[in-house]
C-alpha atoms as an extended CHARMM CRD file, in Angstrom:
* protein
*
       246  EXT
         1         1  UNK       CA             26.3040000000       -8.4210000000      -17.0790000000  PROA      1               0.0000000000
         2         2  UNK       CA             24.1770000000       -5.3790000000      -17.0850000000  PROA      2               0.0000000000
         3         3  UNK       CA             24.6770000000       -2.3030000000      -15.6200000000  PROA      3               0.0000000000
         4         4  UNK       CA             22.3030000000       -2.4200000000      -12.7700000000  PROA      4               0.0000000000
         5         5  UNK       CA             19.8500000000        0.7750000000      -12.3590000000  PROA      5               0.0000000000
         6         6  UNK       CA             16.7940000000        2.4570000000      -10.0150000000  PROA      6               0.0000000000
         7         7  UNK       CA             13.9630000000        3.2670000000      -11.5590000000  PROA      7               0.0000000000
         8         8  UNK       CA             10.9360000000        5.5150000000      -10.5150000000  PROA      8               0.0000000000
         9         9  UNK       CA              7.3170000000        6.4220000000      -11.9360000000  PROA      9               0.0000000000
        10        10  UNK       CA              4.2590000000        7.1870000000      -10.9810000000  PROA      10              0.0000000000
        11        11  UNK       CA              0.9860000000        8.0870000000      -11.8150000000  PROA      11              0.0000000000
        12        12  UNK       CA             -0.3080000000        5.7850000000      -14.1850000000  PROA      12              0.0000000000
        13        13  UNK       CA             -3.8630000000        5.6710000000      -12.9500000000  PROA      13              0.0000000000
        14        14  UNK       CA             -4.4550000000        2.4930000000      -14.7120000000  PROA      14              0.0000000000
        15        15  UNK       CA             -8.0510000000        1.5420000000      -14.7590000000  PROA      15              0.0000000000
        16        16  UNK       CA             -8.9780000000        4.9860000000      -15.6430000000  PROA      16              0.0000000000
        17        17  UNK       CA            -12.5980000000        5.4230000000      -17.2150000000  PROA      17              0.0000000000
        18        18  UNK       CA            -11.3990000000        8.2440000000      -19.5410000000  PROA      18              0.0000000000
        19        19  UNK       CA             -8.6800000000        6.2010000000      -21.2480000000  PROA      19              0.0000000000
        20        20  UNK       CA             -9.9900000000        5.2140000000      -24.7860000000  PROA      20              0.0000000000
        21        21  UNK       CA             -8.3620000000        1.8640000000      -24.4210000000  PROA      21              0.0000000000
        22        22  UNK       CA             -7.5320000000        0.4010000000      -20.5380000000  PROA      22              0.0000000000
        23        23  UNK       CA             -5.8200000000       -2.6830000000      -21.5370000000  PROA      23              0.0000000000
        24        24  UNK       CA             -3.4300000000       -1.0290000000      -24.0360000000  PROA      24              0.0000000000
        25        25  UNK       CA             -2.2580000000        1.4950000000      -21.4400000000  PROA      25              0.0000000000
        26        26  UNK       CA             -1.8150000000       -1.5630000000      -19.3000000000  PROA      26              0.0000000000
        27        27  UNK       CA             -0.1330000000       -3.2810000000      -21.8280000000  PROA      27              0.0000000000
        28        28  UNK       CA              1.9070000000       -0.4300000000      -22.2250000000  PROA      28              0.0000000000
        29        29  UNK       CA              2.8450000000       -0.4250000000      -19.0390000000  PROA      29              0.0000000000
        30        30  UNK       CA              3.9380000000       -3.9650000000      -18.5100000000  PROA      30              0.0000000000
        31        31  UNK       CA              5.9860000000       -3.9030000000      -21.7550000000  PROA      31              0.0000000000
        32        32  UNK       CA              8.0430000000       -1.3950000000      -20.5260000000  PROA      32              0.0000000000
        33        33  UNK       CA              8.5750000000       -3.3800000000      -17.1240000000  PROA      33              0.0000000000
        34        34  UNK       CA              9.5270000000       -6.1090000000      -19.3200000000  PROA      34              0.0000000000
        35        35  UNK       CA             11.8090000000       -4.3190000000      -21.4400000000  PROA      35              0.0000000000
        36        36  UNK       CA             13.7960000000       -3.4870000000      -17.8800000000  PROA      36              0.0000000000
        37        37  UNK       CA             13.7900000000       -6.4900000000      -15.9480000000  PROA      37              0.0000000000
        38        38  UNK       CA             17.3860000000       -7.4180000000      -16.9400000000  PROA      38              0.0000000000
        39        39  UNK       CA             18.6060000000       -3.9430000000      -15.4770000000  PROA      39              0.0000000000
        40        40  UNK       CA             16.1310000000       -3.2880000000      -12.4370000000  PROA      40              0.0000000000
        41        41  UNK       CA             17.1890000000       -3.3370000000       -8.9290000000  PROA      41              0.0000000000
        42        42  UNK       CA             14.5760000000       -1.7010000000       -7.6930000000  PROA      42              0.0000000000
        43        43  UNK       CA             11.4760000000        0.2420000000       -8.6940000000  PROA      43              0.0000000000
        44        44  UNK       CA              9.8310000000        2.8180000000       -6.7620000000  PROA      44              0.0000000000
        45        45  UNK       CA              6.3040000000        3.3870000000       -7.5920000000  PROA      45              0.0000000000
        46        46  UNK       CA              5.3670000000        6.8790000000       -6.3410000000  PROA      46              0.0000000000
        47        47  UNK       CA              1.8130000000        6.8880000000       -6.0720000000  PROA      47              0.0000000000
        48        48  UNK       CA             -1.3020000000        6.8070000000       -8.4230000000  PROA      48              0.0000000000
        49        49  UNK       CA             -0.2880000000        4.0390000000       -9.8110000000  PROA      49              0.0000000000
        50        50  UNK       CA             -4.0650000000        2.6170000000       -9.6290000000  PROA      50              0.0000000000
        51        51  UNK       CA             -7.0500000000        4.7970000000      -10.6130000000  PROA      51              0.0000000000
        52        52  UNK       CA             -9.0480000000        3.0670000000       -7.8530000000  PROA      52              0.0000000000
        53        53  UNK       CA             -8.6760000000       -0.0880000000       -4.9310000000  PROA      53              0.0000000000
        54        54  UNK       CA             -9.8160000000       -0.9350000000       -2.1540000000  PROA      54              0.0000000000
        55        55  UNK       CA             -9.2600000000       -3.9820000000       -0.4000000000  PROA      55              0.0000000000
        56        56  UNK       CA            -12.1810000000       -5.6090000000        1.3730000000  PROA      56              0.0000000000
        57        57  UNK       CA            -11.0910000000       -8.2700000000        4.0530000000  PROA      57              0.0000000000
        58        58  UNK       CA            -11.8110000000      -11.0570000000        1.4970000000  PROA      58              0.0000000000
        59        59  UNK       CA            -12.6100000000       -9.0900000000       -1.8870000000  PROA      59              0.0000000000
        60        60  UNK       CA            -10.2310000000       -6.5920000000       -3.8010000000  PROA      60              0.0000000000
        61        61  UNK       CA            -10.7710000000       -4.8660000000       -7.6090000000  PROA      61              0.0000000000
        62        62  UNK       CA            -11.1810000000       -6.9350000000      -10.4840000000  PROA      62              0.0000000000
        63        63  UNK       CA             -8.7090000000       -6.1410000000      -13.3880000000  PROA      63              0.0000000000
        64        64  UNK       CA             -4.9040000000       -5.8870000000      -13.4700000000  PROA      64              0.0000000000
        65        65  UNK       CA             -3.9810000000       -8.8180000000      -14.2060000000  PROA      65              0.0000000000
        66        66  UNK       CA             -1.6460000000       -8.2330000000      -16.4460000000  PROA      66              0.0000000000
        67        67  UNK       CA              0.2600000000       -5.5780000000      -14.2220000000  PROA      67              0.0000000000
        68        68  UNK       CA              0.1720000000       -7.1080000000      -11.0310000000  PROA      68              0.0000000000
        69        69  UNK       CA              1.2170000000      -10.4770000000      -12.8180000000  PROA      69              0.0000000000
        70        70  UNK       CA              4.0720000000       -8.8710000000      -14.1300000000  PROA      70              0.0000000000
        71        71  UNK       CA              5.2450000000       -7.3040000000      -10.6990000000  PROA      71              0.0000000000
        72        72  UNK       CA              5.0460000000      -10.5300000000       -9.0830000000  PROA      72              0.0000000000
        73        73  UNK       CA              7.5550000000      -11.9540000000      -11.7080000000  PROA      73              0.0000000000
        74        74  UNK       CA              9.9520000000       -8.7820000000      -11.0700000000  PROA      74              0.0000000000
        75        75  UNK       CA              9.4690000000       -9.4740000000       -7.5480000000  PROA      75              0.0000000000
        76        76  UNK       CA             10.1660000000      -12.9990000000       -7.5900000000  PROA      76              0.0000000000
        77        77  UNK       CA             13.4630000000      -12.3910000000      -10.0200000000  PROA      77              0.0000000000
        78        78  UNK       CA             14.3560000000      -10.2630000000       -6.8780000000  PROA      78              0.0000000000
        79        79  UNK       CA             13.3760000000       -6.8490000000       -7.5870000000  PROA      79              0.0000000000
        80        80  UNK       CA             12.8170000000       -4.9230000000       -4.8910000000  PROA      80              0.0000000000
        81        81  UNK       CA              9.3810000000       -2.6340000000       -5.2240000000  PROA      81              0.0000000000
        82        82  UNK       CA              8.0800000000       -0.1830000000       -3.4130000000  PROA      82              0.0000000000
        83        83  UNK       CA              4.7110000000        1.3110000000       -3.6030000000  PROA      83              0.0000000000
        84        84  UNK       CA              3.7440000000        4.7620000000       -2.3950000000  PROA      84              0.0000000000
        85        85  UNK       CA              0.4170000000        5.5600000000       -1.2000000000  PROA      85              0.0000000000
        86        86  UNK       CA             -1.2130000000        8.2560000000       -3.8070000000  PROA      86              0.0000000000
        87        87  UNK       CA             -3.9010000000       10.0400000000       -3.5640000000  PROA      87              0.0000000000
        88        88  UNK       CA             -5.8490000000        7.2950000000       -6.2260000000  PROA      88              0.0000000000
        89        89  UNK       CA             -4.7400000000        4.1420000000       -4.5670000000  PROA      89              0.0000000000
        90        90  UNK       CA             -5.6350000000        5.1520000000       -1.1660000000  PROA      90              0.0000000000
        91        91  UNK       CA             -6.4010000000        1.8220000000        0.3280000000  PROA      91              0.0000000000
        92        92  UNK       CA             -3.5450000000       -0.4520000000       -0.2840000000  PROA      92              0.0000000000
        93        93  UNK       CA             -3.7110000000       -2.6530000000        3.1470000000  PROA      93              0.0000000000
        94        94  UNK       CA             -2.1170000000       -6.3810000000        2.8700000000  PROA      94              0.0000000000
        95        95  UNK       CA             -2.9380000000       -8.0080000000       -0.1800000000  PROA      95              0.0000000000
        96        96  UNK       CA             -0.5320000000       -6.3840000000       -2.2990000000  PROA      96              0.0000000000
        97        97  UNK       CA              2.5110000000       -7.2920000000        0.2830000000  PROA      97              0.0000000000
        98        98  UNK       CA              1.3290000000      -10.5700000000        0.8820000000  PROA      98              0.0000000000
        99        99  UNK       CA              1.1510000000      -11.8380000000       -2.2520000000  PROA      99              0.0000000000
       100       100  UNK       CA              3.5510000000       -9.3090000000       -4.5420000000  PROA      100             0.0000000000
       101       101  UNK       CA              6.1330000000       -8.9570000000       -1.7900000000  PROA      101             0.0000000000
       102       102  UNK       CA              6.1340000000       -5.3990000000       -2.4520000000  PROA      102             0.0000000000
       103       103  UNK       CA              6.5330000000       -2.4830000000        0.3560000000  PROA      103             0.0000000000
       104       104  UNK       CA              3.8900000000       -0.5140000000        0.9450000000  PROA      104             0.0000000000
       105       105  UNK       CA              4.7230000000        3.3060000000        2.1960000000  PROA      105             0.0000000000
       106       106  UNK       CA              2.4510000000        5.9980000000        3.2700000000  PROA      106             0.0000000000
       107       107  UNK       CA              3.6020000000        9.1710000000        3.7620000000  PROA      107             0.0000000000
       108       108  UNK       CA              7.4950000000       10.3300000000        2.7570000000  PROA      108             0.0000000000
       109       109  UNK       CA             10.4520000000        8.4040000000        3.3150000000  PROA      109             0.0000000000
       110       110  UNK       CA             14.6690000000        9.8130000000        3.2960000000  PROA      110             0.0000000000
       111       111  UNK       CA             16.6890000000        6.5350000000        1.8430000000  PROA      111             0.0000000000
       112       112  UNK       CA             20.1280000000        5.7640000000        0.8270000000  PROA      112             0.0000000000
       113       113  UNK       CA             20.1360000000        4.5000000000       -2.7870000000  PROA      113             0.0000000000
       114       114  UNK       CA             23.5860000000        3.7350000000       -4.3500000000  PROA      114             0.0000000000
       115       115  UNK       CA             25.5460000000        5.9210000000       -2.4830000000  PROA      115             0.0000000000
       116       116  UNK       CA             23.3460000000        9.2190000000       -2.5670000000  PROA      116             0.0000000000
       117       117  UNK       CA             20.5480000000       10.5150000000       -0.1490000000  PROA      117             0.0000000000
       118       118  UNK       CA             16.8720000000       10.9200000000       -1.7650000000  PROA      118             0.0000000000
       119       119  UNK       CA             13.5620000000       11.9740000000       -0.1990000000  PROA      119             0.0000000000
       120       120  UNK       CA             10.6760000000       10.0040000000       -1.5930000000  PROA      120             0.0000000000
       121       121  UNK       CA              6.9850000000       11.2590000000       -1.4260000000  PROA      121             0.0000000000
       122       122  UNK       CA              3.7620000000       11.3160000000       -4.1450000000  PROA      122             0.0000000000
       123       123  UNK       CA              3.5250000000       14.3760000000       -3.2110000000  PROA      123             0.0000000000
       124       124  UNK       CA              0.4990000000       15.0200000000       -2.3470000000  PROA      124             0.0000000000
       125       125  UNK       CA              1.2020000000       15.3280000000        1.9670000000  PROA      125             0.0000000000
       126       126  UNK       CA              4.1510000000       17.6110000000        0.9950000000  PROA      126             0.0000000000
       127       127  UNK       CA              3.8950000000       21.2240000000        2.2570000000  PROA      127             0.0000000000
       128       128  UNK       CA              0.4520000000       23.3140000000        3.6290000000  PROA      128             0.0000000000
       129       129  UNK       CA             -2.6820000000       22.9440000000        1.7230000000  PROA      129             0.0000000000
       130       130  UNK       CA             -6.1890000000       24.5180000000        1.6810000000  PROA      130             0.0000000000
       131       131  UNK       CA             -8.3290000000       23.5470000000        4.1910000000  PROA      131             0.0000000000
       132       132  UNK       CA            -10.5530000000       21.5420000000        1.5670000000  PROA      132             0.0000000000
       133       133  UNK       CA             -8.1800000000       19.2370000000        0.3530000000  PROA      133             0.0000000000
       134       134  UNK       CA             -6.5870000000       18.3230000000        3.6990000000  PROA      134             0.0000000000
       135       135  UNK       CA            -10.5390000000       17.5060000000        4.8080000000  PROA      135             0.0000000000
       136       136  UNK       CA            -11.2310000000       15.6580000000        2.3620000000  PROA      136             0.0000000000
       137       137  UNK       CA             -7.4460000000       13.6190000000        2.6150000000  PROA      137             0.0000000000
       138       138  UNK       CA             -8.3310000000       13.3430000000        6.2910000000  PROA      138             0.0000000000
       139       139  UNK       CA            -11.7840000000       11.7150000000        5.4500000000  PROA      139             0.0000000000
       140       140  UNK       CA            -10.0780000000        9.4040000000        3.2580000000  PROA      140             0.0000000000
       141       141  UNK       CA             -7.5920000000        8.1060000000        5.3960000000  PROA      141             0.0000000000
       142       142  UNK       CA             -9.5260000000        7.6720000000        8.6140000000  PROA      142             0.0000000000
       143       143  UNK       CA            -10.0880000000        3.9790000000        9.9740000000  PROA      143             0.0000000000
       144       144  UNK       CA            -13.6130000000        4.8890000000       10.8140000000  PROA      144             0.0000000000
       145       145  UNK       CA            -14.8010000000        6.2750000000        7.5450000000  PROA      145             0.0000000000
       146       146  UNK       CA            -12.8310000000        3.2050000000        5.7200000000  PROA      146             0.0000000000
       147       147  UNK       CA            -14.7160000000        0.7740000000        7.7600000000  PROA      147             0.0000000000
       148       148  UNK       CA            -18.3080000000        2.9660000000        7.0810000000  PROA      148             0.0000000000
       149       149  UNK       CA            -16.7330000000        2.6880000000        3.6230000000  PROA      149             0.0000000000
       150       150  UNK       CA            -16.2190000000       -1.1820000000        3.5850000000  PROA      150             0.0000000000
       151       151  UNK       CA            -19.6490000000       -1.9240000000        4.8120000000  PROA      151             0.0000000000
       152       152  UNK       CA            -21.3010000000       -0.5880000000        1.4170000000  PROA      152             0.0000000000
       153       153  UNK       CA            -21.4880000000       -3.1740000000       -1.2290000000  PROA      153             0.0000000000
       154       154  UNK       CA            -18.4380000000       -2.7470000000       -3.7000000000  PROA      154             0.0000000000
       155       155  UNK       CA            -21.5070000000       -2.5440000000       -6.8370000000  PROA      155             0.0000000000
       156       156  UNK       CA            -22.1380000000        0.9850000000       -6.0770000000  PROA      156             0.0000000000
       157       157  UNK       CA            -18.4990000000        2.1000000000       -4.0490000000  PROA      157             0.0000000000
       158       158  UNK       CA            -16.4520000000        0.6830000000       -7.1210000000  PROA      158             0.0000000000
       159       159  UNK       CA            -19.0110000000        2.5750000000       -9.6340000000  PROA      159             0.0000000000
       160       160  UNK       CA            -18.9220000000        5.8940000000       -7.2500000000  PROA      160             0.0000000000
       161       161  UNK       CA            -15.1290000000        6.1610000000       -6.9520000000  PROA      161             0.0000000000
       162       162  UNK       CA            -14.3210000000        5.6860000000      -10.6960000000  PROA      162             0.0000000000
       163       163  UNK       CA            -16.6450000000        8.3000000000      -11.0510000000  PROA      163             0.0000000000
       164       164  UNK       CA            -15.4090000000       10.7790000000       -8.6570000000  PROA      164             0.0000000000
       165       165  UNK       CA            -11.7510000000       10.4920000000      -10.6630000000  PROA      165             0.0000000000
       166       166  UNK       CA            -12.9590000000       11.0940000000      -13.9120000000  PROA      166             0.0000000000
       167       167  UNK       CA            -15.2260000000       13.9610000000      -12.6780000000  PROA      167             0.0000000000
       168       168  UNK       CA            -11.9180000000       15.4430000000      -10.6690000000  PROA      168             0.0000000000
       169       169  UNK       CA             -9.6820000000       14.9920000000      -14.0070000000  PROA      169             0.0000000000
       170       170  UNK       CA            -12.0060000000       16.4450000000      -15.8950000000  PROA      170             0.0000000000
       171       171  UNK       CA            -12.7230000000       19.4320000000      -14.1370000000  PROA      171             0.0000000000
       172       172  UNK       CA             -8.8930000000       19.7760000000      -13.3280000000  PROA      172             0.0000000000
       173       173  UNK       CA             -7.4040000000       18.5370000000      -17.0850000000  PROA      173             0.0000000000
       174       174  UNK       CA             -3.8000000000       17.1570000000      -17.1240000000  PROA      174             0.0000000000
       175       175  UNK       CA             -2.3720000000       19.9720000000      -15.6320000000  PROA      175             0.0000000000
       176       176  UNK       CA             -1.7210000000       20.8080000000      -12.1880000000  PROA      176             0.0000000000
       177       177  UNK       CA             -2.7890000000       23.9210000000      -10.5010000000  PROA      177             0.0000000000
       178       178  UNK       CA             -0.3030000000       26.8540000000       -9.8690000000  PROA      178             0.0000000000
       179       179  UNK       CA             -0.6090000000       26.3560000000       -6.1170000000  PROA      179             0.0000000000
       180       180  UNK       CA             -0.0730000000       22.6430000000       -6.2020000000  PROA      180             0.0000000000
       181       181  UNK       CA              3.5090000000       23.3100000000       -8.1800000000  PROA      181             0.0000000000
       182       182  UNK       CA              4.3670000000       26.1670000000       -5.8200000000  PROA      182             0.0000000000
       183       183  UNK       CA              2.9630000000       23.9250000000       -2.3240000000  PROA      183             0.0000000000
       184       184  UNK       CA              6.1690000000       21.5700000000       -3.6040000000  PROA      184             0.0000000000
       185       185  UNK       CA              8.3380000000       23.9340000000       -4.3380000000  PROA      185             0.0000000000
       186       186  UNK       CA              8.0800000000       25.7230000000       -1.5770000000  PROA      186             0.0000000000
       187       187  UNK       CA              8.3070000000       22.8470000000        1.0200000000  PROA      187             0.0000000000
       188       188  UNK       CA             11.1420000000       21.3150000000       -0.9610000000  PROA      188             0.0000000000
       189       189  UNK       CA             13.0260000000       24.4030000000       -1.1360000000  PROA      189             0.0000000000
       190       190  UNK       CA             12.7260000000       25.1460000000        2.9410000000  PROA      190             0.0000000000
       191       191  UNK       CA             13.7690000000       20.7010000000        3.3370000000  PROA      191             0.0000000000
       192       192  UNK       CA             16.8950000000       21.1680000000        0.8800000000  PROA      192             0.0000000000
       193       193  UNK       CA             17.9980000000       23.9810000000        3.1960000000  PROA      193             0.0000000000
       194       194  UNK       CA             17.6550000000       22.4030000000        6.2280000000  PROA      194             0.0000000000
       195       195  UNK       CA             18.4660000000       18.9330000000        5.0790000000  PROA      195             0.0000000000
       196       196  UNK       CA             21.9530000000       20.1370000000        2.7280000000  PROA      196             0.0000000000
       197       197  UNK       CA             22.2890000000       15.7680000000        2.7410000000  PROA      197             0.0000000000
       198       198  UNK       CA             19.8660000000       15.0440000000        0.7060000000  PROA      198             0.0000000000
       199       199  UNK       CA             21.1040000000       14.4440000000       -3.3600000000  PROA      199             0.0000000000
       200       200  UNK       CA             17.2690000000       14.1290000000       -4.8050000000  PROA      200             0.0000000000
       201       201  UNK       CA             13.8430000000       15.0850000000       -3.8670000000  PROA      201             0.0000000000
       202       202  UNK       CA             11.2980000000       12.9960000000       -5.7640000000  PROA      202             0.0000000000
       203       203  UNK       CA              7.8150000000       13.4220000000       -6.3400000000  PROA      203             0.0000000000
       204       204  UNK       CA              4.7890000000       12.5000000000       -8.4320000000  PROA      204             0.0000000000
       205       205  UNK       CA              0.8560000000       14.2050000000       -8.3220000000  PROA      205             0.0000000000
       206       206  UNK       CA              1.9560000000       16.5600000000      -10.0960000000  PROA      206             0.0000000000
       207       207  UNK       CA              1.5480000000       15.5140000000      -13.4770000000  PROA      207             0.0000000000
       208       208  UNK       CA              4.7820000000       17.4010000000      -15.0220000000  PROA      208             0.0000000000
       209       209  UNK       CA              8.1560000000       16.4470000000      -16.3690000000  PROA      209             0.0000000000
       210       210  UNK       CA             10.8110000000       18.7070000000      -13.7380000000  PROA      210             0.0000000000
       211       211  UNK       CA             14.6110000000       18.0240000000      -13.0100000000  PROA      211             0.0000000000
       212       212  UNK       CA             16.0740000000       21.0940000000      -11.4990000000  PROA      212             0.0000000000
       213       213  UNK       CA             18.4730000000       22.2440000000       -8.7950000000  PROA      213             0.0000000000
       214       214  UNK       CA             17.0590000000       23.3090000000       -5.7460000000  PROA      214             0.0000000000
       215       215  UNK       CA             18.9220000000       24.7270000000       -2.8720000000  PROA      215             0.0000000000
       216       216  UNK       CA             22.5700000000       24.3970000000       -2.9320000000  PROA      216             0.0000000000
       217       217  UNK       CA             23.1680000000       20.5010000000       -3.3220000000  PROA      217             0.0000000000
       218       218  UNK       CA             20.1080000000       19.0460000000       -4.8450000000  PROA      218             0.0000000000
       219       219  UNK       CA             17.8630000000       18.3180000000       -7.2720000000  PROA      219             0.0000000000
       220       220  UNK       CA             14.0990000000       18.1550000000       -7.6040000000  PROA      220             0.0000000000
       221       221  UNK       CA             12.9270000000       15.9560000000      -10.3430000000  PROA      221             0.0000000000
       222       222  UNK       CA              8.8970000000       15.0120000000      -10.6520000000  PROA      222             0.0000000000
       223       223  UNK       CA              8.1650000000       12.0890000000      -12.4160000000  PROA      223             0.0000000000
       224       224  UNK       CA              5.2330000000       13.2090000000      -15.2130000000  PROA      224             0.0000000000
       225       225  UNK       CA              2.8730000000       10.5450000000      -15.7910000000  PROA      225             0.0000000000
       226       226  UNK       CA              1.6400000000        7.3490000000      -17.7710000000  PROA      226             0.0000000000
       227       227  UNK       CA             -1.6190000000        9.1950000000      -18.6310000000  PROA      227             0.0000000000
       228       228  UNK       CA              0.0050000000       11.6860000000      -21.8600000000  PROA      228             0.0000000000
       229       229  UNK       CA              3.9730000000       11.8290000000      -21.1710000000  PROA      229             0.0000000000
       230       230  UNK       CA              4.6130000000        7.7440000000      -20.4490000000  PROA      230             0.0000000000
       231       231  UNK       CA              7.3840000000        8.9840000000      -18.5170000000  PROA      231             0.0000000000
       232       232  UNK       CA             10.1660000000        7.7650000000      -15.6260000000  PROA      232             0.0000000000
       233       233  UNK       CA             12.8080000000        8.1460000000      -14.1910000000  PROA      233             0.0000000000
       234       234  UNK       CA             16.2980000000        6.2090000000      -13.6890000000  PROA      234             0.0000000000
       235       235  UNK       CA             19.6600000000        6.3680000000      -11.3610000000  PROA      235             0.0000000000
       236       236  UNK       CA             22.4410000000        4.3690000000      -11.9210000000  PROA      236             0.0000000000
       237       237  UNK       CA             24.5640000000        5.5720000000       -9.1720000000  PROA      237             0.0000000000
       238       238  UNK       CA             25.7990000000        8.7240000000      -11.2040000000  PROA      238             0.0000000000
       239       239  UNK       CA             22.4060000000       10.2720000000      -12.4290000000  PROA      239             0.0000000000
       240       240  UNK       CA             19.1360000000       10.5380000000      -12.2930000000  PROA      240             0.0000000000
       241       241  UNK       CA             17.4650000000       11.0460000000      -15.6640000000  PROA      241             0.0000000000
       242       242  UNK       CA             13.9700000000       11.5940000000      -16.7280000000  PROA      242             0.0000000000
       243       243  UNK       CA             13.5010000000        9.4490000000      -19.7270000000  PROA      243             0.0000000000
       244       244  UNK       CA              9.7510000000        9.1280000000      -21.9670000000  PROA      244             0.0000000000
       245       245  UNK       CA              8.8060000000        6.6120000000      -23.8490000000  PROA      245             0.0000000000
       246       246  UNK       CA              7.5060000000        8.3370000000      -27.5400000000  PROA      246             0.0000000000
């Protein structure tokens, strides 16, 4: 019987306008969830994982079929998944539990995972910010302006919000800022010396490969991404490794 394991990732933005070929990062995607089904307990997905959704009350985003079709199977082979609200996939409400069975969390979370203590975030609430990105995070997750949202036909929100992300990755490249990196660091380093109990902080946003120690006990390790690295990360109750696909 195989060795059972946790496995993390994030950012894969699939659906992307500025990936030559969609489908074949999809496909990319699912083949690797295939190729760990046998061994997968759980999978955390930390955020980003979509470039875009929203969920109207009876209407949500054509395309990923393939993906979502493949975490139903995980989920109904008894996988547990868990999605984290990014900063892409704002708008995750009920479909995606309802008919995936997968957890939906915004925010962080602390959780016990085969016997050691990890705090779970995307990464993008983590630490203080500049006043323009916590507006504009503020405006995105307010009830009102998702309702004034919602009551514009999805032909020009969908159209509008694909191109706000490939306008913000191409004015930002694949690289995060210095103060993004630093935000995390420095809120991570102030947690892991308050919080000695905790084994693993775990992040995405950031768009980096990182598995270092931080503070006396633990470890910070961000996940990369599925847009260049095709990176993850896995714990089998000993380790947590960052591992690429090449």
């Amino acid at each position: 019987m195989a060795l059972k394991k946790v496995y993390f990732l994030s950012d894969l933005h699939l659906g992307a306008s500025y990936f030559a070929d969609p489908r074949a990062k999809e496909r990319a995607v699912v083949q690797w969830l295939d190729s760990i089904k046998n061994t997968a307990a759980e999978i955390y997905l930390l955020g980003d994982i979509l470039d875009y959704w929203y969920e109207y009350r009876t209407v949500v985003p054509r395309g990923y079929v393939r993906f979502l079709g493949k975490l139903a199977e995980l989920s109904d082979a008894g996988v547990k998944l868990h999605w984290f609200i990014g900063n892409h996939d704002i708008w995750i409400f009920d479909y995606l539990p309802s008919e995936i069975g997968v957890e939906v969390i915004d925010g962080s979370v602390e959780r016990e995972i085969m016997g050691k203590r990890f705090f779970l975030a995307h990464g993008d609430g983590v630490g203080r910010h500049e006043w323009s990105f916590a507006l504009i995070r503020g405006i995105f997750r307010n009830k009102f302006c998702q309702w004034l949202f919602a009551a514009v036909h999805p032909r020009w929100t969908i159209p509008f919000a694909h191109r706000w992300s490939s306008h913000s990755r191409r004015s930002d490249g694949m690289q995060p800022s210095e103060k993004a990196i630093a935000t995390v660091e420095q809120f991570t380093t102030k947690y892991a010396t308050e919080h000695p109990e905790i084994d693993y902080f775990v992040y995405g946003h950031l768009h980096i490969l990182r598995n270092e120690p931080v503070g006396e006990n633990s470890r910070m390790v961000v996940l990369g991404d599925w847009i260049s690295l095709n990176s993850w990360a896995e714990f089998d109750g000993k380790e947590l490794v960052l591992k690429q696909n090449v």
